[in-house]
Residue frames as qw, qx, qy, qz and C-alpha x, y, z in Angstrom:
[[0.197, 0.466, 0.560, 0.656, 74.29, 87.19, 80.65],
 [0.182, 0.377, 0.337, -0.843, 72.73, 90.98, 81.57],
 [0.141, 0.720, 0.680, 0.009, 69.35, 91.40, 80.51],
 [0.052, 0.377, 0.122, -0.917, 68.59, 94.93, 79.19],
 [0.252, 0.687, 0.656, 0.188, 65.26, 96.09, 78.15],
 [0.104, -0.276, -0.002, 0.955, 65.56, 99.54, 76.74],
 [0.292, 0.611, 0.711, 0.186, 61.89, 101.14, 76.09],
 [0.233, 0.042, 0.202, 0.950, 61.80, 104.31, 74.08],
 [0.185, 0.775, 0.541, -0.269, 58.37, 106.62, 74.82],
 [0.252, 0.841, 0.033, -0.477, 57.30, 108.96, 72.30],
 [0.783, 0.532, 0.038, 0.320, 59.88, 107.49, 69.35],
 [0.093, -0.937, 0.234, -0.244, 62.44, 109.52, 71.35],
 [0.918, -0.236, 0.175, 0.266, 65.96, 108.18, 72.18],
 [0.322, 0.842, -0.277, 0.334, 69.36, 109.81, 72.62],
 [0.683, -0.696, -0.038, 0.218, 72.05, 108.44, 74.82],
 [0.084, 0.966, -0.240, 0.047, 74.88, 110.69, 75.58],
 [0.618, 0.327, -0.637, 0.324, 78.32, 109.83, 76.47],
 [0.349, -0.346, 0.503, -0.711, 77.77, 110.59, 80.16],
 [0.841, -0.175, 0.218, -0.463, 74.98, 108.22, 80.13],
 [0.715, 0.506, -0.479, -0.065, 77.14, 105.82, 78.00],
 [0.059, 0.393, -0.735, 0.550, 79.64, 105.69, 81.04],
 [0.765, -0.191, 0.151, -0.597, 76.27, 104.43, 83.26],
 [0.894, 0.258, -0.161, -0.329, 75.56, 101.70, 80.87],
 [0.770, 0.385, -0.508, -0.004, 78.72, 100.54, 80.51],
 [0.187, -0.291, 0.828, -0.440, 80.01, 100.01, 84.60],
 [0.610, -0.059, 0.508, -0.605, 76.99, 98.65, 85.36],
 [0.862, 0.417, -0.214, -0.195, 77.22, 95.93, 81.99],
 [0.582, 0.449, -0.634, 0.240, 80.53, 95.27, 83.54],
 [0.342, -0.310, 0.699, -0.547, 79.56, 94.70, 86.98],
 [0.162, -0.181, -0.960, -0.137, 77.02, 92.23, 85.63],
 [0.169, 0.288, 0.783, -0.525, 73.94, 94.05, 86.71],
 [0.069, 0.561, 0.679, 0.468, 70.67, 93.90, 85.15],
 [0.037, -0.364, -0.222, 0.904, 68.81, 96.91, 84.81],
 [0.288, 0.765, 0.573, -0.061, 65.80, 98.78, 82.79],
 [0.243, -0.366, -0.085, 0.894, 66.15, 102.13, 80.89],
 [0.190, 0.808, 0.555, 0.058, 63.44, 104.09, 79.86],
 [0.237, 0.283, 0.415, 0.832, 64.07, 107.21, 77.34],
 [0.029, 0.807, 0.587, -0.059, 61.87, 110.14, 78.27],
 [0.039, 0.876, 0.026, 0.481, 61.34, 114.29, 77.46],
 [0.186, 0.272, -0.557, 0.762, 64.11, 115.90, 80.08],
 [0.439, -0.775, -0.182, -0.417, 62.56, 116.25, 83.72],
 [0.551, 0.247, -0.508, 0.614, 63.48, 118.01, 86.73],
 [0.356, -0.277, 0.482, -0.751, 61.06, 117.78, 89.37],
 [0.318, 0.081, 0.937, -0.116, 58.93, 115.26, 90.89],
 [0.511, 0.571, 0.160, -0.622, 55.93, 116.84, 89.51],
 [0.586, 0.448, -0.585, -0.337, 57.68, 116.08, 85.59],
 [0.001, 0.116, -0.993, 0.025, 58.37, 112.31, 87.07],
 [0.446, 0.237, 0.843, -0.186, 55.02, 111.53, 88.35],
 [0.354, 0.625, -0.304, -0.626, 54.21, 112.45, 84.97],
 [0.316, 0.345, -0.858, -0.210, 56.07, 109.62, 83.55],
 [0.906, -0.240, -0.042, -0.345, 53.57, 106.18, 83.99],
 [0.068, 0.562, -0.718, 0.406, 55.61, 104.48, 86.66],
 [0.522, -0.104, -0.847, 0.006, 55.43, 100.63, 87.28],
 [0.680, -0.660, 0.174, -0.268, 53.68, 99.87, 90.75],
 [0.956, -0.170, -0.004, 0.240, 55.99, 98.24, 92.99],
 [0.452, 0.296, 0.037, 0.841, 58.98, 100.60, 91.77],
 [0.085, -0.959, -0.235, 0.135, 59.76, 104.19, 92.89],
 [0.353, 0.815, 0.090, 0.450, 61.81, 106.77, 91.57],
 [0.586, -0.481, -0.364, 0.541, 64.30, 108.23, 93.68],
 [0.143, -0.980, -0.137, -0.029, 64.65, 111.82, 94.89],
 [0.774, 0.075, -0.147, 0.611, 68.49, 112.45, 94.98],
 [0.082, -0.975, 0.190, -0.080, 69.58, 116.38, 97.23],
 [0.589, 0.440, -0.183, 0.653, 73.31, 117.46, 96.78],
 [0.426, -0.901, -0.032, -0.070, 74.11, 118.77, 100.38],
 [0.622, 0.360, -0.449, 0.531, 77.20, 120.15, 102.41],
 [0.455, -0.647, -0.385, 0.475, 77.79, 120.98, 105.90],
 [0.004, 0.985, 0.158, -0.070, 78.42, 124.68, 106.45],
 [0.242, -0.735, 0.513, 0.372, 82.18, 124.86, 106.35],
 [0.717, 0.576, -0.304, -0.249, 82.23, 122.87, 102.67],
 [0.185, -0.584, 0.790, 0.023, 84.07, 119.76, 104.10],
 [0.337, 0.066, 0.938, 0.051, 82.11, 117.31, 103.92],
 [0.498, 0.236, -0.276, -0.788, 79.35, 116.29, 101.11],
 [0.380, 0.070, 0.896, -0.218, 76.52, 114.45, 100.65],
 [0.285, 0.031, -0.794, -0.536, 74.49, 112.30, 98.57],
 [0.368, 0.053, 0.694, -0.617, 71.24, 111.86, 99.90],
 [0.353, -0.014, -0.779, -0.519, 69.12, 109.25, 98.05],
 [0.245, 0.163, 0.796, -0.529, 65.44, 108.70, 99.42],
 [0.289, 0.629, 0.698, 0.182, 61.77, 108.31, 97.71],
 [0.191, 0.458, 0.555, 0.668, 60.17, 110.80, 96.05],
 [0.394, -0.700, -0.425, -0.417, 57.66, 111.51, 98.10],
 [0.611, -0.645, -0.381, 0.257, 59.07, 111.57, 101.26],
 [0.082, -0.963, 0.002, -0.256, 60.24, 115.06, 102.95],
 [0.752, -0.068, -0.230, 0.614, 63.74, 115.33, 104.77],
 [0.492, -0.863, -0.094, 0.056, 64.24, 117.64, 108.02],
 [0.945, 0.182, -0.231, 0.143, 67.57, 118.88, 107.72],
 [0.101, -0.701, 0.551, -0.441, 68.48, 119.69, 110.96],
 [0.929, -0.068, 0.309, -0.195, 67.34, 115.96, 111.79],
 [0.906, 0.378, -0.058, 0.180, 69.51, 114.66, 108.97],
 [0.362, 0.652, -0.468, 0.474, 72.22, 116.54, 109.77],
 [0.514, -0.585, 0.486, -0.397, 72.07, 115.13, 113.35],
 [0.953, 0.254, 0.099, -0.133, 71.91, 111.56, 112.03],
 [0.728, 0.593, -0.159, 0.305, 75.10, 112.19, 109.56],
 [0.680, -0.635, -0.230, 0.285, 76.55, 113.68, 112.27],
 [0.471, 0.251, 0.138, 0.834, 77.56, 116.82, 111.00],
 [0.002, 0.293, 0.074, -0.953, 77.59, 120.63, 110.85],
 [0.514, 0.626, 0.185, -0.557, 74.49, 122.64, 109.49],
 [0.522, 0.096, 0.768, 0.358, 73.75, 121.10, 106.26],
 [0.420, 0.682, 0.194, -0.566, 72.12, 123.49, 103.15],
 [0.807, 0.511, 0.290, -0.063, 71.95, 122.88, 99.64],
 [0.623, -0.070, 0.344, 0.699, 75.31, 122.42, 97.39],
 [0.266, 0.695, -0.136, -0.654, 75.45, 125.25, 94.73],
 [0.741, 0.656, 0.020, -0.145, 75.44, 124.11, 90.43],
 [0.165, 0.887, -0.424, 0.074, 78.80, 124.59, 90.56],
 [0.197, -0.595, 0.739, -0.249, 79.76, 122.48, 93.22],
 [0.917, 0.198, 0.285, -0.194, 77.56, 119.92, 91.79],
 [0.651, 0.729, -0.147, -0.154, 79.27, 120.06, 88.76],
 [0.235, 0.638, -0.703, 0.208, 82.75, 119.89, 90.28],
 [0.431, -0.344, 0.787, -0.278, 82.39, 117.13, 92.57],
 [0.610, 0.116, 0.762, -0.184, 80.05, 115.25, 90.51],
 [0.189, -0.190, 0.674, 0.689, 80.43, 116.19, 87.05],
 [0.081, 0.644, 0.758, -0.061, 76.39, 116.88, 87.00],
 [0.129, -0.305, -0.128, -0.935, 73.94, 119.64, 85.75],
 [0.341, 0.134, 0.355, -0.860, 71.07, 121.13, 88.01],
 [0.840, 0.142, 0.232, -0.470, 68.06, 118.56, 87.53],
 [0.907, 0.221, -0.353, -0.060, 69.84, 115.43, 86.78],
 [0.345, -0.540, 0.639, -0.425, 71.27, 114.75, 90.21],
 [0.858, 0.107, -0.425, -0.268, 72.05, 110.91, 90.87],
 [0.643, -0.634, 0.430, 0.018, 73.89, 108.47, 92.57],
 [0.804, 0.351, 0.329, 0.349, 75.64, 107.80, 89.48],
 [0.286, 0.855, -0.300, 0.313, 77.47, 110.91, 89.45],
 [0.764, -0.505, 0.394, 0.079, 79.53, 109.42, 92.22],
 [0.910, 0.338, 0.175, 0.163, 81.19, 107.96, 88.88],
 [0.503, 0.686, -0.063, 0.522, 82.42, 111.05, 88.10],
 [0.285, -0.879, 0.176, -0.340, 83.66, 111.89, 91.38],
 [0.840, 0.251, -0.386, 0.287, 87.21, 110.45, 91.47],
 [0.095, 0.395, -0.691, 0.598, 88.74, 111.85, 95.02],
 [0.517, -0.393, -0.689, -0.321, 85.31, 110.33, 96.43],
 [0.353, -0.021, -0.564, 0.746, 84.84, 112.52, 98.21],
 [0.481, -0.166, 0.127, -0.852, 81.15, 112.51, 98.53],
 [0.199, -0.167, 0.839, -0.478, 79.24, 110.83, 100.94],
 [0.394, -0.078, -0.756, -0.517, 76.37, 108.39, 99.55],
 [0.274, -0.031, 0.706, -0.653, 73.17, 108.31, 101.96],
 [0.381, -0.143, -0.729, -0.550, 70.65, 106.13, 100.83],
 [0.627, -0.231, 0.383, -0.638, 66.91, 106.25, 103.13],
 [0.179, -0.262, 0.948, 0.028, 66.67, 102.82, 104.14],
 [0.663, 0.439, 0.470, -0.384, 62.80, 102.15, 102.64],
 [0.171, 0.676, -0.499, -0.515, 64.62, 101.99, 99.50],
 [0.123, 0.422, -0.858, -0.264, 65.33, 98.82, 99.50],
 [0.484, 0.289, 0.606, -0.562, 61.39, 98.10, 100.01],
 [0.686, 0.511, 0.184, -0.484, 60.75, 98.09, 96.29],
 [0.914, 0.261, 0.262, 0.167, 61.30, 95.73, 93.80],
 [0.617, 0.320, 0.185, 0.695, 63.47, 98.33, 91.60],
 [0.244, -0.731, -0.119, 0.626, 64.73, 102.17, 91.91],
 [0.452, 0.813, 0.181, 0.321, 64.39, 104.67, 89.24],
 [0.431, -0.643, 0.060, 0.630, 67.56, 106.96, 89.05],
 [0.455, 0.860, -0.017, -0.233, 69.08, 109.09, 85.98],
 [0.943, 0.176, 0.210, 0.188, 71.70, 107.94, 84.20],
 [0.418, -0.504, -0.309, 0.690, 73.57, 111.05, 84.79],
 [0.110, 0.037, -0.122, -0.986, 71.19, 113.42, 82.70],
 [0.344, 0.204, 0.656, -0.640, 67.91, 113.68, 83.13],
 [0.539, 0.351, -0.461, -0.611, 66.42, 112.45, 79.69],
 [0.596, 0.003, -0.798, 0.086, 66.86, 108.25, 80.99],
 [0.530, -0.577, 0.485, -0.389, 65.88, 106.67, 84.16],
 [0.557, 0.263, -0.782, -0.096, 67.08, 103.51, 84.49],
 [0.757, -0.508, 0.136, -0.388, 65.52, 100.95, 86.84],
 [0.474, 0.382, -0.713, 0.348, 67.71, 98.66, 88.98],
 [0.647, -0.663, -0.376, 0.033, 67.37, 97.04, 92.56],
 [0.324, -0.926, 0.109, -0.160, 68.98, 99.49, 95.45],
 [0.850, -0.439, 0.275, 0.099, 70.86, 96.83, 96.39],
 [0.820, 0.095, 0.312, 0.471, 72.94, 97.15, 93.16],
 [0.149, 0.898, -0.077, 0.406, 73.18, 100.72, 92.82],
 [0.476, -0.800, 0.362, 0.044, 74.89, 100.42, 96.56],
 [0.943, 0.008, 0.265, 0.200, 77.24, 97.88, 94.91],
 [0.529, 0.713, 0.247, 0.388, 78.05, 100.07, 92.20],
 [0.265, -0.928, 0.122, -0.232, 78.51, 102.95, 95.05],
 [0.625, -0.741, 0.241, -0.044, 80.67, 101.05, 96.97],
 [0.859, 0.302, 0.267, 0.315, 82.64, 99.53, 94.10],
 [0.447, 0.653, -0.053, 0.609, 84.09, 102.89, 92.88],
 [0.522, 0.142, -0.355, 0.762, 85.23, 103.88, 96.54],
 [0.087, -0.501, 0.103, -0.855, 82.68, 106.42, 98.12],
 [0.154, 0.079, 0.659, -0.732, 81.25, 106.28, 101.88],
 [0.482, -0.300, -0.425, -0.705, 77.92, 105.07, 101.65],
 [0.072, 0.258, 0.893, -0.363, 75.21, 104.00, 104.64],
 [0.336, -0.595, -0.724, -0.092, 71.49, 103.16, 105.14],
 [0.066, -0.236, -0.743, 0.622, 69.54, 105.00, 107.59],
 [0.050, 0.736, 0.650, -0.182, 65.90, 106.17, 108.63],
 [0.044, -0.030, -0.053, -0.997, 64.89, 109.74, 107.25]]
């Protein structure tokens, strides 16, 4: 049986078909999950806004590519924490790494510009973007992510978002940032 608890702040509540898609792998993978309704946001600033369980954190999600547009990444780490990325980009072991463009969000991951996830992976059907998740993730009880627009976060352990990742087919590892 999945468990969903869906709490609606402000009397507000709209899910899209995008987010629909979310709901409904993750009802068929069997995993439980949270989703909390809120006003768009699309910085951390508008999250820590939002009154966020202790014990839980919100993730921070950057769309990157190496410099010659071969390879892409998904880089999934707290909020708070800061990411060097000529360090990462040693790690991943790649070329200079600098932010994707709207566009290339869009095409690879079927996303708009402040509602980055690891759920757009869904939409990204040659999977051909790489899924990096910082490994303190899997330190808190549950991860906040968007449901791929930025109106929902849904909460879930890490451990089943990587499930999800690795279920539909994309590269995904752990490591230190």
């Amino acid at each position: 049986m999945i468990t969903v608890e869906i709490i609606i702040k402000r009397g507000f509540i709209y899910m899209s078909q995008i987010q629909q898609q979310v709901f409904d792998k993750l009802n068929t993978m069997g995993i439980k999950y949270k989703a909390v309704w809120h006003p768009a946001v699309y910085t951390v600033e508008d999250i820590n806004q939002l009154c966020i369980p202790a014990g839980n954190e919100v993730a921070k999600n950057l769309f990157l590519h190496d410099d010659k547009k071969k390879r892409y990444f998904l880089v999934v780490l707290p909020k708070d924490k800061k990411v060097d990325l000529k360090e990462l980009r040693v790690k991943l072991n790649s070329r200079r790494l600098s932010f994707a463009s709207e566009e290339e969000l869009h095409t690879y991951m079927g996303l708009n510009k402040g509602s980055v996830t690891p759920f757009g992976i869904l939409n990204d059907n040659s999977c051909s973007v790489e899924v990096i998740f910082d490994q303190d993730l899997v330190l808190f009880q549950e991860v906040g992510v968007h449901p791929n627009e930025n109106t929902a976060t849904v909460w879930l352990h890490a451990k089943d978002l990587e499930k999800v990742i690795r279920e539909h087919g994309n590269n995904f590892a752990y490591i230190e940032i």
